[in-house]
C-alpha positions as CSV (number, residue, x, y, z in Angstrom):
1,X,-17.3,24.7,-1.9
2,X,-14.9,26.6,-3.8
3,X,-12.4,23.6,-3.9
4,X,-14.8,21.7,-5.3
5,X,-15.9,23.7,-7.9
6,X,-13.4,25.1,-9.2
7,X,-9.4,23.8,-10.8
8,X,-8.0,27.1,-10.2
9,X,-8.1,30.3,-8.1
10,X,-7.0,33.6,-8.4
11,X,-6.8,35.5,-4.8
12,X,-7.3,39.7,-5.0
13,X,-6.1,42.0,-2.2
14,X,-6.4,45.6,-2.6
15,X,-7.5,44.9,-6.2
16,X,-4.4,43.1,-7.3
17,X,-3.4,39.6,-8.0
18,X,-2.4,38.2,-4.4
19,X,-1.4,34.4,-5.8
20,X,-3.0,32.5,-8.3
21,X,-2.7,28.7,-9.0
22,X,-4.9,25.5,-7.7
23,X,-8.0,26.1,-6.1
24,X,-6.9,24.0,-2.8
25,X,-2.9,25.8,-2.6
26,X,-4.5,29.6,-3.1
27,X,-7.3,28.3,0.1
28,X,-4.8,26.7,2.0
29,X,-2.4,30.2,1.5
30,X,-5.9,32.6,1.9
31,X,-6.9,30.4,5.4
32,X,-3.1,30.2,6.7
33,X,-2.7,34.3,6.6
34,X,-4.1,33.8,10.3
35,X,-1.1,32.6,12.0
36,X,-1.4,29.3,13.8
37,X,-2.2,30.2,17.5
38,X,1.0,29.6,19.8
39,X,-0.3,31.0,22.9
40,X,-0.1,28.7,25.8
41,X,-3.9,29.7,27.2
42,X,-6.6,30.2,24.4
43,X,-9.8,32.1,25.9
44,X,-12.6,30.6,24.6
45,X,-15.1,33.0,26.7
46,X,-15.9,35.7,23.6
47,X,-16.1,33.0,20.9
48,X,-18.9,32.2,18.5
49,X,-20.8,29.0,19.3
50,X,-22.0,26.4,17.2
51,X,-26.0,25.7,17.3
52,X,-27.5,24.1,20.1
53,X,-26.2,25.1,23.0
54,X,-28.0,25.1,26.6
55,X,-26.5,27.9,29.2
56,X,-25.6,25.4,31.9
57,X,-21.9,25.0,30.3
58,X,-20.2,27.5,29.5
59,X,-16.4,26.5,28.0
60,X,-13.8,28.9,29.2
61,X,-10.7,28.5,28.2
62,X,-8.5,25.6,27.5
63,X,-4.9,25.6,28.5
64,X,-1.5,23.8,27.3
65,X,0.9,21.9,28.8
66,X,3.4,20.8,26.3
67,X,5.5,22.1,23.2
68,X,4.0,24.5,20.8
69,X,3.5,24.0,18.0
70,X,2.2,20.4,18.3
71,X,4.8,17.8,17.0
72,X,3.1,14.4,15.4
73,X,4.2,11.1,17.1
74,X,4.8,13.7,20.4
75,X,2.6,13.9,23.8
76,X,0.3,16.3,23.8
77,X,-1.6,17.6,27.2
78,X,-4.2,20.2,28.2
79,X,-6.4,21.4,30.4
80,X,-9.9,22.9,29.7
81,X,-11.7,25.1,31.8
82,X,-15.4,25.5,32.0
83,X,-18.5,26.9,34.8
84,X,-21.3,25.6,35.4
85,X,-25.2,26.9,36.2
86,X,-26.7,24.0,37.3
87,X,-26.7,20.3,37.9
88,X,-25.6,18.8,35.3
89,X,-25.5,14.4,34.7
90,X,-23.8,12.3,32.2
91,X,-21.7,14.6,31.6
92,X,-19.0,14.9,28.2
93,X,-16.5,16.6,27.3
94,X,-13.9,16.6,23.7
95,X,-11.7,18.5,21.8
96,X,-11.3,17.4,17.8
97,X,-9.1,19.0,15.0
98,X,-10.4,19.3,12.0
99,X,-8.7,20.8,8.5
100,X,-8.8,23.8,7.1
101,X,-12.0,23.0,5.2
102,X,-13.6,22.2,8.3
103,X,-13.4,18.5,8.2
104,X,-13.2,16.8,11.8
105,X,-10.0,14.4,11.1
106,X,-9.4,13.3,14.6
107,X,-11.3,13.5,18.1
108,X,-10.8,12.8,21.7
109,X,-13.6,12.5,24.3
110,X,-14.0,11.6,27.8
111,X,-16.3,8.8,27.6
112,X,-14.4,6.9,24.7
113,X,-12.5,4.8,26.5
114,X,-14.6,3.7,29.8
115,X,-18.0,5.4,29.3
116,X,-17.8,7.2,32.3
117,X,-19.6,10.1,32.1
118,X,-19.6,11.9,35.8
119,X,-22.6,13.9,37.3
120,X,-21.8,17.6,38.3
121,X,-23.9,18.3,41.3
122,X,-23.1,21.9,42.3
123,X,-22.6,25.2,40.0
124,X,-18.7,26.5,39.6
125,X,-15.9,26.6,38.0
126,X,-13.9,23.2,36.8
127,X,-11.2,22.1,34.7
128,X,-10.4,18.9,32.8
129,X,-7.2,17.2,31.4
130,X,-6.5,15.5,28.6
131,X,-3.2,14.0,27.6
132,X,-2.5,11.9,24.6
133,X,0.8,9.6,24.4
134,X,1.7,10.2,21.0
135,X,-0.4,12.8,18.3
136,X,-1.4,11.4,15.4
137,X,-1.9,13.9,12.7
138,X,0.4,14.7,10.3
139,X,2.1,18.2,9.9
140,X,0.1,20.5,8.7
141,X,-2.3,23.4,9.8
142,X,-5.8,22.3,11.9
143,X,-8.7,23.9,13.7
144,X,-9.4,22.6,17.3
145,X,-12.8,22.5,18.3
146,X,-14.0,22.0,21.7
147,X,-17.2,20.9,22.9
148,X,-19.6,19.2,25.4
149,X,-22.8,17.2,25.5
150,X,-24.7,15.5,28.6
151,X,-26.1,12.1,27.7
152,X,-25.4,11.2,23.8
153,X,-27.1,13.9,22.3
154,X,-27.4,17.0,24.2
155,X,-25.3,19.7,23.5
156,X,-23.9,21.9,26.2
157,X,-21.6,24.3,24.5
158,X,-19.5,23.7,21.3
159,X,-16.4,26.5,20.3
160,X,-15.8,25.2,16.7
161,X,-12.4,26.4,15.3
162,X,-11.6,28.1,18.8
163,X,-7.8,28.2,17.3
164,X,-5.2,27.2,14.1
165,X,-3.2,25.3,15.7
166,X,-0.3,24.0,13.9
167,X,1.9,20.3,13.7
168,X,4.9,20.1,13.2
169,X,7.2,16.9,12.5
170,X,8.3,15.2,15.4
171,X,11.6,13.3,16.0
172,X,10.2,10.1,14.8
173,X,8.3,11.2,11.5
174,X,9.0,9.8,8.4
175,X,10.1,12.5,5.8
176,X,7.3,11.0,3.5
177,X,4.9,12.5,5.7
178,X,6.1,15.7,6.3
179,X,3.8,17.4,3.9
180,X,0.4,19.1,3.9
181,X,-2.9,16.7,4.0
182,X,-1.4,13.1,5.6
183,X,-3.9,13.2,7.9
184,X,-4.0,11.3,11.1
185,X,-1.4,7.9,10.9
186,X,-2.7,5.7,14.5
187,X,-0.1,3.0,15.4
188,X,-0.9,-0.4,14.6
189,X,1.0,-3.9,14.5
190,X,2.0,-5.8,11.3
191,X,3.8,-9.0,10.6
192,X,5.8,-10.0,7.5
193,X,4.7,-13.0,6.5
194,X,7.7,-15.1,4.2
């Protein structure tokens, strides 16, 4: 809100001037003070929820399996843990990133790409991978969120902004994008045409 609002910002700690400039560099400074999370295994178990959750799910952790911090046009992989209470069918699970305004820039789910969306017949304890060839966003500083639904609409358990996690440039990114907000940048094919 404040971004929008307002051209410039003045950030107080202990009563004196912290930094002072434009309204989005002073938030970005204010929200980055948290460090970016670097540990391997983030425990999602004590974390706020988002709205509409059911008890059968219950995220625990997720867990990962390649350089931190993140490096753009790199593989990525991890592996999220979760119980369950009950039964559950059609069942959904996705991490996003989002920016530091809370913006969801980039998601990955299980039912994207073949719409398979498996029952889970017996309460316990699971886990999940997900690997992605080559990460799209741009450096900078996101939020992961991580959540679950059953069917299309019904939530299970959501952890919005369980962890900062950070991007760094990668071997192949261009050094016109190595700055804050580029965003995600998905391959695609083009032809020069004489």
């Amino acid at each position: 809100a404040m971004s929008s609002l307002c051209k410039s910002a003045i950030w107080l700690d202990a009563g004196a001037i912290h930094r002072n400039g434009a309204t989005r560099d002073v938030i970005g400074e204010y929200l980055v003070q948290g460090a970016p999370n670097v540990d391997r295994r983030i425990d999602l178990g004590g974390l706020p929820r988002g709205a509409g959750g059911d008890d059968r799910l219950h995220l625990e952790s997720i867990e990962w399996f390649c350089n931190l911090p993140l490096r753009h046009g790199e593989p990525i992989k991890a592996r999220i843990h979760f119980t369950t209470r009950a039964p559950l069918v059609d069942v959904t699970i996705g991490i996003g990133f989002s920016n530091m305004s809370g913006t969801r820039l980039l998601t990955y789910e299980t039912d994207f790409q073949d719409g398979s969306r498996p029952t889970l017949g017996e309460p316990g304890s699971y886990s999940l991978d997900v690997e992605v060839a080559s990460l799209p966003l741009g450096p900078d500083l996101y939020y992961l969120d991580i959540g679950c639904r059953s069917g299309d609409f019904h939530g299970l358990d959501y952890v919005p902004a369980s962890a900062q996690i950070e991007v760094v440039a990668g071997p192949k990114t261009p050094g016109t994008i190595v700055r804050k907000d580029s965003g995600a940048r998905l391959e695609s094919n083009w032809t020069w045409q004489s």
